[in-house]
C-alpha positions as CSV (number, residue, x, y, z in Angstrom):
1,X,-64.3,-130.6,-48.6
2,X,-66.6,-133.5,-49.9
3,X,-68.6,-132.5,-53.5
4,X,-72.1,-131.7,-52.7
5,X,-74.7,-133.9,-53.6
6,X,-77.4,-132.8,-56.5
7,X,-80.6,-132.3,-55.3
8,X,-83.7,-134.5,-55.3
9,X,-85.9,-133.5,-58.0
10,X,-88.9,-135.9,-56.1
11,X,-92.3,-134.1,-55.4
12,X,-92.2,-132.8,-51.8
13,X,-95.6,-133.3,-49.4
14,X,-97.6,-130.5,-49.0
15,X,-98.6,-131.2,-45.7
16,X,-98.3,-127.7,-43.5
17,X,-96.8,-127.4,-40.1
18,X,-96.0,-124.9,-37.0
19,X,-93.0,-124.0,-36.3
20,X,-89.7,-126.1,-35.6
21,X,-91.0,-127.8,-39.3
22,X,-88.6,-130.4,-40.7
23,X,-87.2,-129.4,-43.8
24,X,-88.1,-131.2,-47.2
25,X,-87.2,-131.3,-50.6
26,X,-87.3,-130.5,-54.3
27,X,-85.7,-129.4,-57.1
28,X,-87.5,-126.1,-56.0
29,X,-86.6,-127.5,-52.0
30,X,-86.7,-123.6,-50.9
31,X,-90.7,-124.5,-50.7
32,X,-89.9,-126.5,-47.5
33,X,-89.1,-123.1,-45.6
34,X,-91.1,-120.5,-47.4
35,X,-94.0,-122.5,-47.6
36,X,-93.6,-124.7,-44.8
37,X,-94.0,-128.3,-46.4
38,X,-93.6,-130.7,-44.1
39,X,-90.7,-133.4,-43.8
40,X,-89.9,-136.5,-45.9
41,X,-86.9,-136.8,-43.6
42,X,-88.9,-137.7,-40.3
43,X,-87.4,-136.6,-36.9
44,X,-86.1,-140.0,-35.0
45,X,-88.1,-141.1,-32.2
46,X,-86.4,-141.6,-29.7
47,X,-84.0,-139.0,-30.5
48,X,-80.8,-138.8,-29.4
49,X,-78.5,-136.0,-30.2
50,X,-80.4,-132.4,-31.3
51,X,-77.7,-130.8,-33.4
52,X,-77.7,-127.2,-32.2
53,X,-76.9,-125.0,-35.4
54,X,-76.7,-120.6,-35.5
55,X,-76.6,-118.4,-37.9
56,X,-73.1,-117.7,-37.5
57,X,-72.4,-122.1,-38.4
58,X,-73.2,-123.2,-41.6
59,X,-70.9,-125.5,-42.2
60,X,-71.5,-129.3,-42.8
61,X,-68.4,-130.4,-41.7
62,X,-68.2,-128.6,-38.2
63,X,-67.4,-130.2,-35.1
64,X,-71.4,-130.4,-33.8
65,X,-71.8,-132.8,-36.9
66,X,-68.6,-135.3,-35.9
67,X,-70.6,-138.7,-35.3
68,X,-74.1,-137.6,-36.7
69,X,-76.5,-140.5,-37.7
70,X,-79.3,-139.5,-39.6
71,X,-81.6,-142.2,-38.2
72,X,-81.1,-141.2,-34.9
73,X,-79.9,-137.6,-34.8
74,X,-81.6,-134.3,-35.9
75,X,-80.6,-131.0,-36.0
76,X,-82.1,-127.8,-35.1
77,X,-82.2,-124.1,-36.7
78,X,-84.2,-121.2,-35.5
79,X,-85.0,-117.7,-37.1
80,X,-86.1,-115.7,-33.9
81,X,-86.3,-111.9,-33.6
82,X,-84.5,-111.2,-30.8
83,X,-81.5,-111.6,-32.4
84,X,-82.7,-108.4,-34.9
85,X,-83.7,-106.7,-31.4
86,X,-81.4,-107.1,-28.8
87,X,-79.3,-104.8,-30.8
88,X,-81.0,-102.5,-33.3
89,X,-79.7,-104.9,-36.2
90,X,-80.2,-103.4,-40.0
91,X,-81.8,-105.2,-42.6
92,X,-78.7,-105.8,-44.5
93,X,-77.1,-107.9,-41.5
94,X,-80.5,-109.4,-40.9
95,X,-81.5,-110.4,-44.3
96,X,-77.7,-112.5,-44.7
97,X,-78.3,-114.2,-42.0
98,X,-81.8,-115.7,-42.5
99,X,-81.2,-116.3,-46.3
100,X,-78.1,-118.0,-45.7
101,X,-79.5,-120.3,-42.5
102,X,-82.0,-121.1,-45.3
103,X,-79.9,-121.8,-48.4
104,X,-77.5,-123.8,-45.7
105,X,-81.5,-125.9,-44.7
106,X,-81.5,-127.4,-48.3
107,X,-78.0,-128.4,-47.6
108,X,-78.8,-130.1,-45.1
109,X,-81.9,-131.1,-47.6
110,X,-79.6,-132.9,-49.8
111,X,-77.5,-134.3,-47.2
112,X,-80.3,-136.2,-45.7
113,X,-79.9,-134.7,-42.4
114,X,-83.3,-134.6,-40.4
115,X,-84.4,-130.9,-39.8
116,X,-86.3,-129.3,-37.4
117,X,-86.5,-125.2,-38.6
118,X,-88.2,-122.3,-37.1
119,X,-89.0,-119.8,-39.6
120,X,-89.1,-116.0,-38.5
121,X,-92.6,-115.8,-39.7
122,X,-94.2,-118.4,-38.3
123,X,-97.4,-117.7,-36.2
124,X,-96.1,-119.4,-33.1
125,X,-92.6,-118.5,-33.1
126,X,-91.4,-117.3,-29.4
127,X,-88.8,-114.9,-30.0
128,X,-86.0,-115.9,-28.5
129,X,-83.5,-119.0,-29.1
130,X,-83.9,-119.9,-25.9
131,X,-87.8,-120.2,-25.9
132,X,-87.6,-122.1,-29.0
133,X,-85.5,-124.3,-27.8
134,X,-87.1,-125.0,-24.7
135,X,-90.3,-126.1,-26.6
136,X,-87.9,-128.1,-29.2
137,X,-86.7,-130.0,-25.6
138,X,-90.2,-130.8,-24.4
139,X,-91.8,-131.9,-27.3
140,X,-89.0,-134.0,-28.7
141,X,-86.7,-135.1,-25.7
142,X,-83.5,-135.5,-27.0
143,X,-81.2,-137.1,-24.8
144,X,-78.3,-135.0,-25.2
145,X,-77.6,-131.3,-27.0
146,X,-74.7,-130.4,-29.1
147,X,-73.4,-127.2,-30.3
148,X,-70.1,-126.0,-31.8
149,X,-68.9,-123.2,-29.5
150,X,-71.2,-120.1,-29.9
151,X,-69.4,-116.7,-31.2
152,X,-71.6,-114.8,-29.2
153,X,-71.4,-115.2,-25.1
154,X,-74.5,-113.9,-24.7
155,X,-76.1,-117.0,-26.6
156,X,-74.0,-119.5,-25.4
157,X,-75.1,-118.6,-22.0
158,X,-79.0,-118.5,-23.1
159,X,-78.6,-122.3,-24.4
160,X,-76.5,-123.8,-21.4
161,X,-79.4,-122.3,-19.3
162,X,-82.1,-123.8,-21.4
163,X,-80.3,-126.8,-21.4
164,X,-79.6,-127.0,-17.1
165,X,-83.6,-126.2,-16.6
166,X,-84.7,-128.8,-18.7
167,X,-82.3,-131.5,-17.4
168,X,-80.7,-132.2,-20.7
169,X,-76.9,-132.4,-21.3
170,X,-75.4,-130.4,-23.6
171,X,-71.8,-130.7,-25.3
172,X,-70.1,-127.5,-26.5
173,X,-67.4,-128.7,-29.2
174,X,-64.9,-126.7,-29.8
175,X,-64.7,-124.6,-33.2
176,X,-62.1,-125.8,-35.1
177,X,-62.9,-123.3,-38.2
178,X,-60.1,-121.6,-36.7
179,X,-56.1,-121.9,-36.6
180,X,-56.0,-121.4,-33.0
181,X,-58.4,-122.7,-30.2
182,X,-59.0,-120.3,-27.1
183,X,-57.0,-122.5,-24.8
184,X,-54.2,-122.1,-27.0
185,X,-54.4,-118.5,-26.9
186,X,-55.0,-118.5,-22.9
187,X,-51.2,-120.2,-23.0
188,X,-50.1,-117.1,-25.1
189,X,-51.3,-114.5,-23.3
190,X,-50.6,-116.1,-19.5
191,X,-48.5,-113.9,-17.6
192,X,-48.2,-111.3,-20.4
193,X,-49.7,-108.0,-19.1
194,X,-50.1,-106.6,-22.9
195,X,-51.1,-108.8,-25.3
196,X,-49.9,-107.8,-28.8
197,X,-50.5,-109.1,-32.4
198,X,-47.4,-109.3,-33.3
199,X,-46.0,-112.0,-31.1
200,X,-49.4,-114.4,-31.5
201,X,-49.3,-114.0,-35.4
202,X,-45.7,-114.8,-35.8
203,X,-46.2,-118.4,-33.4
204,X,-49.5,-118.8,-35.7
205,X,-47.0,-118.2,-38.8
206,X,-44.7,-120.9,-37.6
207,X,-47.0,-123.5,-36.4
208,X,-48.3,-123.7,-39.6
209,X,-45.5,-122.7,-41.5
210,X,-47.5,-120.1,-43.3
211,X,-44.8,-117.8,-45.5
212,X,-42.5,-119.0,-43.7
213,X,-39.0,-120.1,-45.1
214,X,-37.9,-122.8,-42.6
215,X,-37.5,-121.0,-39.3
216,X,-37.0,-117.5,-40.8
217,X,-40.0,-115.7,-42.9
218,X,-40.5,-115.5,-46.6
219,X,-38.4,-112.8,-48.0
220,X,-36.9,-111.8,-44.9
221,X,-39.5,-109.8,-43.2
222,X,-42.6,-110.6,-40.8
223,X,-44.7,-107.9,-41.9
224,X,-44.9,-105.4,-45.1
225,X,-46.7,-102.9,-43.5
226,X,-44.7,-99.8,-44.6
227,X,-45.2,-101.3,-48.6
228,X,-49.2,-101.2,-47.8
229,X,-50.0,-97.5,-46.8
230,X,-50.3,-95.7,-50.0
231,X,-53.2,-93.8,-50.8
232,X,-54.8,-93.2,-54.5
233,X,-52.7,-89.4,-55.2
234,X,-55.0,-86.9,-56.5
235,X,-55.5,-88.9,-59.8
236,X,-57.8,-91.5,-57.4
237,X,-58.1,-95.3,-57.8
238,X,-58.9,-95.1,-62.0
239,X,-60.8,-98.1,-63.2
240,X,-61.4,-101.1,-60.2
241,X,-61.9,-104.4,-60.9
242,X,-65.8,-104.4,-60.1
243,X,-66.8,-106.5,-57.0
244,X,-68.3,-110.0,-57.0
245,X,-72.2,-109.4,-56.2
246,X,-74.8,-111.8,-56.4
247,X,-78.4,-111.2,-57.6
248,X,-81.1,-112.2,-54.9
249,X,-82.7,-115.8,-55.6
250,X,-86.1,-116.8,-54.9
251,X,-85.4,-117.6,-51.5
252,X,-83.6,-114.2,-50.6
253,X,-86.1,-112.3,-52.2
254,X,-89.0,-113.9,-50.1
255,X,-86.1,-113.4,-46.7
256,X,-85.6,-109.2,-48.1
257,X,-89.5,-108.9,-48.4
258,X,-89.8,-110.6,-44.8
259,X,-87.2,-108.2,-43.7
260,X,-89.0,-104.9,-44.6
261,X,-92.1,-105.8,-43.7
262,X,-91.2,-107.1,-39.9
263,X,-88.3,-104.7,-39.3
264,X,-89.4,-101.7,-41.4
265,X,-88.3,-99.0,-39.1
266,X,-84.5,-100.7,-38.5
267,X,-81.9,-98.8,-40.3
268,X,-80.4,-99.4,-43.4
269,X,-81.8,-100.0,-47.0
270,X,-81.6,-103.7,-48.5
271,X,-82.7,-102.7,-52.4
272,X,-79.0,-103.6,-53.1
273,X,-78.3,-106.7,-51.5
274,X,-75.7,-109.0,-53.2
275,X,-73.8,-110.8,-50.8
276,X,-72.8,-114.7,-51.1
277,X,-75.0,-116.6,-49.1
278,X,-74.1,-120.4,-50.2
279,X,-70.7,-121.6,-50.4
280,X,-70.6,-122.1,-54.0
281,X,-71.4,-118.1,-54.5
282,X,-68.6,-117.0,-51.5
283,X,-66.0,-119.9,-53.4
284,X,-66.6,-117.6,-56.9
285,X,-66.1,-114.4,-54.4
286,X,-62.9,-115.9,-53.5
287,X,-61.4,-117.0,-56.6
288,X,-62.3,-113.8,-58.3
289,X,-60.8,-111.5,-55.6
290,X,-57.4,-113.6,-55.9
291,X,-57.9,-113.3,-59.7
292,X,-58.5,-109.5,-60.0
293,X,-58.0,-106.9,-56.6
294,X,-55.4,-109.4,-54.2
295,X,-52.3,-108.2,-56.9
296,X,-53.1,-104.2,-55.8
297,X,-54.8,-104.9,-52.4
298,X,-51.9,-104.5,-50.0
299,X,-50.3,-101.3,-51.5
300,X,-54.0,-99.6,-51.8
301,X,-55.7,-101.5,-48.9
302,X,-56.0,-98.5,-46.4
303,X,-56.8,-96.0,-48.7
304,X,-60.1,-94.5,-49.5
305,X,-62.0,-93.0,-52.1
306,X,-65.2,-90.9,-52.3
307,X,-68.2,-93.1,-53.7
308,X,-65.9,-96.5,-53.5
309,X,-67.1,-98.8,-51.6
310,X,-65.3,-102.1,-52.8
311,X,-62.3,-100.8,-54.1
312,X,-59.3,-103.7,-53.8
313,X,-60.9,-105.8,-50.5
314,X,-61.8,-109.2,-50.8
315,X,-65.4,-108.9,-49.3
316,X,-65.2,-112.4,-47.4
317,X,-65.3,-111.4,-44.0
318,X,-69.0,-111.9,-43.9
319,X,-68.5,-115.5,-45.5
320,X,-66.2,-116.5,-43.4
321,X,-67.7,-115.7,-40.4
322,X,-70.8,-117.2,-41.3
323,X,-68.4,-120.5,-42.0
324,X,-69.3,-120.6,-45.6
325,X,-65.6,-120.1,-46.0
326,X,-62.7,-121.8,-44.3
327,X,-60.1,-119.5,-43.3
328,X,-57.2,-121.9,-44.5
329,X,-59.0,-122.5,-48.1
330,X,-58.8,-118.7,-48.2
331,X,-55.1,-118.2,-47.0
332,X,-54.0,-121.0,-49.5
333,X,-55.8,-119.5,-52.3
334,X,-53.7,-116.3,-51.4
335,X,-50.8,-118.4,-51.2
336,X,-51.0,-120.6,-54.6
337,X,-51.4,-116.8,-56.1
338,X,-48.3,-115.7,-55.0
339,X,-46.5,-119.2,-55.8
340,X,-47.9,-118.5,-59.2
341,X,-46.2,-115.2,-59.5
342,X,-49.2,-113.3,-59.7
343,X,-49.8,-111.5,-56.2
344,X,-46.3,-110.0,-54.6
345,X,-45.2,-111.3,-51.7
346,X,-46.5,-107.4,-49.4
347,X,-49.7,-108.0,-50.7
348,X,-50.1,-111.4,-50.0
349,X,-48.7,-111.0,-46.4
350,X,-50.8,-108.2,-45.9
351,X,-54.0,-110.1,-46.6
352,X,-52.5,-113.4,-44.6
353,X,-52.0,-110.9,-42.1
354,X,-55.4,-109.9,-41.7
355,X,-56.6,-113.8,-41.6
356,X,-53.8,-115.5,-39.8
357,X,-53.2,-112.7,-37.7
358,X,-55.9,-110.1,-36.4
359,X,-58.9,-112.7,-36.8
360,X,-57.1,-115.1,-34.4
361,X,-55.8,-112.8,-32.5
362,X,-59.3,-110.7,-31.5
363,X,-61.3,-114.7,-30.8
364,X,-58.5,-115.2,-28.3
365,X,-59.0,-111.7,-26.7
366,X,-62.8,-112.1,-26.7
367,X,-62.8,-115.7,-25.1
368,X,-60.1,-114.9,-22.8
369,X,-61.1,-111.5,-21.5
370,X,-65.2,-112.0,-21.6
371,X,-67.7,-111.0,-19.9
372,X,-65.5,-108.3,-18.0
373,X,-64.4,-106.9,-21.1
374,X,-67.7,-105.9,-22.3
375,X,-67.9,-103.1,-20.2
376,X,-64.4,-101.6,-20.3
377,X,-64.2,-97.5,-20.5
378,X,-60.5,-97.2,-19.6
379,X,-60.8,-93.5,-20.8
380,X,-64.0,-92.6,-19.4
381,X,-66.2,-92.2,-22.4
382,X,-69.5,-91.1,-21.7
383,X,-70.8,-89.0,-24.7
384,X,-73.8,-90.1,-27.1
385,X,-73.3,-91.5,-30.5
386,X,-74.6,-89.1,-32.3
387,X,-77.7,-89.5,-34.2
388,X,-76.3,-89.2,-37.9
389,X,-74.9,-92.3,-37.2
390,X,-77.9,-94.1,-38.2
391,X,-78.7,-91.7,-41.3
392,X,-75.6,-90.2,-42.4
393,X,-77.2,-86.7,-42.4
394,X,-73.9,-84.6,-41.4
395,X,-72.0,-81.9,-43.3
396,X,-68.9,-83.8,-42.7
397,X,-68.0,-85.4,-46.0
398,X,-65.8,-88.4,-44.9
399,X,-68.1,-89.7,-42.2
400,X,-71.2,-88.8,-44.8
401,X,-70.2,-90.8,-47.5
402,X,-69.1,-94.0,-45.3
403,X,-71.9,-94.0,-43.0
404,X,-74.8,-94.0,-46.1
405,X,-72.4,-96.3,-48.1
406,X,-72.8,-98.9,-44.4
407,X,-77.0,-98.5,-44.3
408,X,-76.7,-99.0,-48.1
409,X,-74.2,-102.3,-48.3
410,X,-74.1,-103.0,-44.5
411,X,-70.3,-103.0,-46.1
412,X,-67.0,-100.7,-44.7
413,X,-63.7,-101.3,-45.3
414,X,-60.7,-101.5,-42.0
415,X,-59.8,-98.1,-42.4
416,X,-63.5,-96.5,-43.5
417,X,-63.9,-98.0,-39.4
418,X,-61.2,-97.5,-37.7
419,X,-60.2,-94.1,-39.1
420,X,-63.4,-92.4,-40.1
421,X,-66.7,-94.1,-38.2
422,X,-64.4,-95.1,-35.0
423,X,-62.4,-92.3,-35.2
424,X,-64.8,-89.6,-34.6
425,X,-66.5,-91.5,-32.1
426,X,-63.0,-91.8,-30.3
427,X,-61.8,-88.2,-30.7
428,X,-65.2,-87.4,-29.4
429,X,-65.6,-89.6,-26.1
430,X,-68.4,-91.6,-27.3
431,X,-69.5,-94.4,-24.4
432,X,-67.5,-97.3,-26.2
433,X,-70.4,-99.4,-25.8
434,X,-72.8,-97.4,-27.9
435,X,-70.1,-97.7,-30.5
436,X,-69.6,-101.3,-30.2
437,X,-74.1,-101.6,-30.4
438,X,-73.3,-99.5,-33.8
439,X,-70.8,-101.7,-35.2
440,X,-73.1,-104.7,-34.3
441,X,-76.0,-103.2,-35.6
442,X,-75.3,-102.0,-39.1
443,X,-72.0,-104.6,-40.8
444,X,-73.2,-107.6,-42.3
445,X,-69.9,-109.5,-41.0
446,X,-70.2,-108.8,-37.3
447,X,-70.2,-111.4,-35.0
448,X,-69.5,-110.5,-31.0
449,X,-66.5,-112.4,-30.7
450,X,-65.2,-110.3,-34.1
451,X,-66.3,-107.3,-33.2
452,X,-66.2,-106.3,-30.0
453,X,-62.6,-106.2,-29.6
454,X,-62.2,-104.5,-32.8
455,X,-64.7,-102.2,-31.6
456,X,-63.5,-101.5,-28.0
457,X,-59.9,-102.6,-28.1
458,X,-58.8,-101.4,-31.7
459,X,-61.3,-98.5,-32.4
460,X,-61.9,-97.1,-29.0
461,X,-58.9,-98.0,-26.7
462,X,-61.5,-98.8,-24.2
463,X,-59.5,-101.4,-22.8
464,X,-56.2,-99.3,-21.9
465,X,-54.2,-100.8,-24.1
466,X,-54.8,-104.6,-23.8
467,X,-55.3,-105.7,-27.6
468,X,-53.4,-102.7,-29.0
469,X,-50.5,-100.4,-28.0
470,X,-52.1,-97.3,-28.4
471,X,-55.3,-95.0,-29.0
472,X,-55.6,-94.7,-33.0
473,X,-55.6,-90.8,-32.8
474,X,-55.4,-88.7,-36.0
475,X,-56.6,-85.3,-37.1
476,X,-58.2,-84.8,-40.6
477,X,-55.0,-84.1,-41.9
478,X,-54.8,-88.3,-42.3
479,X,-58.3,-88.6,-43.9
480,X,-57.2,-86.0,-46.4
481,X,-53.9,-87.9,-47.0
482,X,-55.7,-91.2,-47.8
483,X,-58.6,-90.0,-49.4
484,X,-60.4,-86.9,-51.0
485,X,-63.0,-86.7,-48.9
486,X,-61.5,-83.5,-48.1
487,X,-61.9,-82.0,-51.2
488,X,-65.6,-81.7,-51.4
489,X,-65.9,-80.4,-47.3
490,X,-67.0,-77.6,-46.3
491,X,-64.7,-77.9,-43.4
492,X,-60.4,-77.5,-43.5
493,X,-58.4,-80.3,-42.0
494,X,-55.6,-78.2,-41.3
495,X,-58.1,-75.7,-38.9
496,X,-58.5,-76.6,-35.4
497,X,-60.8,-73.5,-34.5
498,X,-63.3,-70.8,-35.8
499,X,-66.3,-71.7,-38.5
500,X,-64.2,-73.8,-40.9
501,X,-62.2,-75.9,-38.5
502,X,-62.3,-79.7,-39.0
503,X,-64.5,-81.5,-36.3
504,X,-61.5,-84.2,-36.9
505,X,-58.8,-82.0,-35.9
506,X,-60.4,-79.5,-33.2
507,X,-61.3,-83.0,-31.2
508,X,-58.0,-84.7,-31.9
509,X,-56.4,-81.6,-30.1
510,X,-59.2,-81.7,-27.5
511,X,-58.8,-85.8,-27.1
512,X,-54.8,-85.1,-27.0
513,X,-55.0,-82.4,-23.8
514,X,-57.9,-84.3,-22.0
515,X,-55.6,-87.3,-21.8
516,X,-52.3,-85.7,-21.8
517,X,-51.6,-86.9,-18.8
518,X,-52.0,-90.9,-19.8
519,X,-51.0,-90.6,-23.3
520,X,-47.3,-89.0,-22.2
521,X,-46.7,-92.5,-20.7
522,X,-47.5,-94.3,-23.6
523,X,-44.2,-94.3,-25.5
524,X,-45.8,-94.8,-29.1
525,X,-48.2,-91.3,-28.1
526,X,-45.1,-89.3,-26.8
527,X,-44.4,-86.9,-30.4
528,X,-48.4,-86.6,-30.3
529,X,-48.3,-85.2,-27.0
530,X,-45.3,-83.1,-27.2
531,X,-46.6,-81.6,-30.0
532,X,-49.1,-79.6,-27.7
533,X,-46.3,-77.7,-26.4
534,X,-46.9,-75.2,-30.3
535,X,-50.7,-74.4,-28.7
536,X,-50.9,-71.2,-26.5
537,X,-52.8,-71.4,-23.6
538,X,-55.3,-69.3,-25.8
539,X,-55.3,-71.8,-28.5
540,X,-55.2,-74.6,-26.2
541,X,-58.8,-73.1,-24.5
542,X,-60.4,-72.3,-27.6
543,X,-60.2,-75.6,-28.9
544,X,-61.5,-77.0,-25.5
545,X,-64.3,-74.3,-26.2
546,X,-65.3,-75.1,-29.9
547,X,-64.8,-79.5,-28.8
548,X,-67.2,-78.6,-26.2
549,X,-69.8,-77.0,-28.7
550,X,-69.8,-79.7,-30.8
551,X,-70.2,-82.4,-28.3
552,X,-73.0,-80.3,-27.3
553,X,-74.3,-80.5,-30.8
554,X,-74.3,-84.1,-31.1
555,X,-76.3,-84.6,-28.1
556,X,-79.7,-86.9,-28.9
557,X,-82.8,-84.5,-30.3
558,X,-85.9,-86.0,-28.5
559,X,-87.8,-84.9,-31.9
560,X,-85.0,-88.0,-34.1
561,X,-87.2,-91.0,-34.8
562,X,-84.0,-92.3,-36.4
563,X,-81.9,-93.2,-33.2
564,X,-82.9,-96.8,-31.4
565,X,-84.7,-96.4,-28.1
């Protein structure tokens, strides 16, 4: 990556504008956005590419920007709420992105890259990326659009359309933030009829030769899972190396007050914001994750503790996928730890893993399988997310204390998702696309092409099996062995029925004999499923009896202001 260039500390004109404003600057260049000064850098007329840039692509060295002349080229940003509205998004996941598409404007700023930038609040902004755009096209005619490919299907579509109707071409590039293009993945998974992490992540390992020794693996294994399931014992995780949190500058501080005021009923709380939102701030997250939690993060990274948010995780998912990070600066950092002797070899490969492996592999799934796979229910899911969802008001402790810790940080860990939040929604036949509008909604690093597949592949098995080999099933009995959540419920893990009976386990029993029938086919479900052969037919009903009461109890109250809708 190139250094960045100081910024100008010239006087900036004070000239106002509408929207789509040009972007100028100062040592105090924020006052280009927030106070919309008008351009120094003036748009070129005629104009000939319009650089298309989203929230999810702030990076000055993407693929859009290959060829880019300043006098002749400009590019476009636009803060529009529909993408707050579409899906109820909360104000931690909004706030990142504005504040970062406007610390990532004065890069552009100092790069001398000619700007024209929507702000949310501006009097005649139309909503929508596409009605902005449209009104960029006819005012400024550029004679050809160009976008690195969108994350999001849904917006890619929105922009081709614009594009078509206003008879100007438009040249998708392809992303090459990534290891692996979708192409490349379409080879992989041709004629396979399961796909499986696995197999992608160890041709990903030996394409690049990441821990690899030659042809063979580094230290003789491809994977360390079974070194990186341990929970904290009953003496918990003791003192954590603190996280790497950032206090809000000028500019977030105006994007947070912005944020309360124009989406004040969206859920979530943003008093504690602290995320990296320039690539200097999520470089220092890096280095001081590698520094201080990647030595302890693979043995400890599925475990839990109660009031723990950060515990051992790096934090950089939201970086990365706002392309503040590049995935191979992070993987070599990881690496040149472990060459250095101080991060082991299960630890390292468990974080590579994560990268290298189920990043890649869920962008192949979601370019290869969309739109179809949107609306996959492979087990017939129809239930409500239940409203405490959105406020974390349940007697349950686990999903209590992860829940309010997400509105608080818009921040969960893997497991707090898959095996608490997703979990539940699983065991309890929640429609998986009211999960998938959740997980949208409320994580600060959630991107479509990200999250969906986690969502309905990993989480909810919504796809039959495509991304994963099975349904991630488990009573309480594994949130009390990875945690102690347990220890401050009201309710037993090891009690499927009567008034102390773990919702957990009572709907794992319930999920096991409503899809007995699949599940005994699935050879990585068949001990699960024999083990309902130890439930009498009277133990077997009244679990199907108490599943059914509180299904019946999480059914939407037309008095909740809380739920979307």
């Amino acid at each position: 990556r190139t250094k960045r260039r100081a910024t100008s500390s010239k006087a900036a004109s004070t000239k106002s504008t509408k929207s789509s404003r040009s972007v100028s600057g100062t040592e105090r260049a924020w006052d280009s956005i927030l106070l919309g000064m008008q351009s120094t850098l003036p748009i070129p007329r005629p104009l000939r590419h319009l650089v298309l840039v989203l929230g999810d692509q702030l990076d000055e060295h993407a693929a859009a920007f290959d060829g880019f002349v300043s006098d002749c080229d400009a590019v476009w940003m636009a803060e529009v709420a529909e993408e707050s509205t579409h899906i109820w998004s909360s104000k931690q996941r909004t706030a990142l992105f504005l504040t970062a598409m406007r610390h990532f404007a004065l890069r552009l700023h100092e790069l001398a890259r000619p700007l024209l930038y929507t702000r949310l609040d501006d009097t005649d902004n139309l909503g929508s990326l596409a009605a902005v755009l449209r009104r960029t096209l006819q005012t400024h005619k550029p004679q050809a659009l160009i976008v690195t490919e969108p994350g999001d299907l849904r917006v890619r579509t929105a922009l081709e359309q614009v594009a078509k109707d206003c008879q100007v071409p438009i040249q998708v590039r392809t992303d090459r933030h990534f290891y692996s293009t979708a192409s490349e993945f379409a080879a992989h998974a041709a004629g396979r009829k399961q796909l499986r992490l696995e197999f992608f992540y160890r041709e990903l390992r030996q394409k690049t030769g990441i821990l690899m020794d030659g042809k063979k693996p580094l230290g003789g294994q491809w994977n360390y899972d079974e070194d990186n399931r341990e929970s904290f014992g009953h003496k918990g995780p003791g003192l954590v190396p603190p996280p790497t949190r950032f206090a809000p500058d000028e500019i977030t501080q105006q994007v947070i007050a912005l944020v309360n005021a124009r989406f004040a009923s969206h859920p979530g709380t943003i008093d504690d914001f602290a995320w990296p939102v320039t690539r200097e701030q999520a470089h220092k997250a890096l280095a001081e994750f590698v520094t201080h939690r990647l030595p302890d993060f693979g043995r400890y990274q599925d475990a839990m503790w109660e009031g723990q948010a950060w515990l051992y995780h790096s934090h950089l998912s939201a970086a990365m996928n706002l392309k503040l990070l590049d995935p191979r600066e992070v993987i070599d950092a990881a690496l040149a730890a472990y060459a250095a002797g101080r991060v082991p070899l299960s630890a390292t490969e468990g974080f590579v893993r994560q990268i290298l492996g189920w990043r890649e592999y869920v962008r192949g799934v979601y370019f290869t399988q969309m739109p179809d796979y949107l609306h996959k229910n492979e087990l017939g899911a129809h239930e409500p997310l239940p409203a405490f969802y959105w406020t974390g008001d349940t007697d349950m402790a686990c999903l209590r204390d992860v829940i309010r810790q997400t509105l608080r940080f818009g921040y969960a860990h893997h497991i707090q998702r898959r095996m608490v939040t997703g979990l539940y929604a699983l065991l309890l036949g929640v429609t998986p696309q009211h999960v998938h509008e959740w997980y949208l909604s409320v994580y600060v690093d959630a991107v479509e092409w990200v999250e969906l597949p986690n969502t309905l592949g990993m989480s909810q098995f919504a796809d039959g099996g495509l991304l994963g080999s099975k349904p991630y099933a488990a009573s309480g009995k594994y949130i009390q062995r990875m945690s102690n959540h347990c220890q401050g419920c009201r309710y037993d893990p090891a009690v499927s029925v009567g008034p102390t009976a773990c919702p957990f386990t009572t709907l794992y029993w319930d999920f096991l004999l409503r899809h007995e029938s699949r599940l005994s086919k699935n050879p990585r479900m068949v001990m699960q499923v024999k083990n309902l052969t130890r439930l009498s037919p009277e133990q077997q009903a009244a679990i199907r009896d108490q599943a059914a009461r509180l299904r019946s109890a999480s059914q939407p109250d037309a008095s909740s202001a809380a739920v979307p809708g």
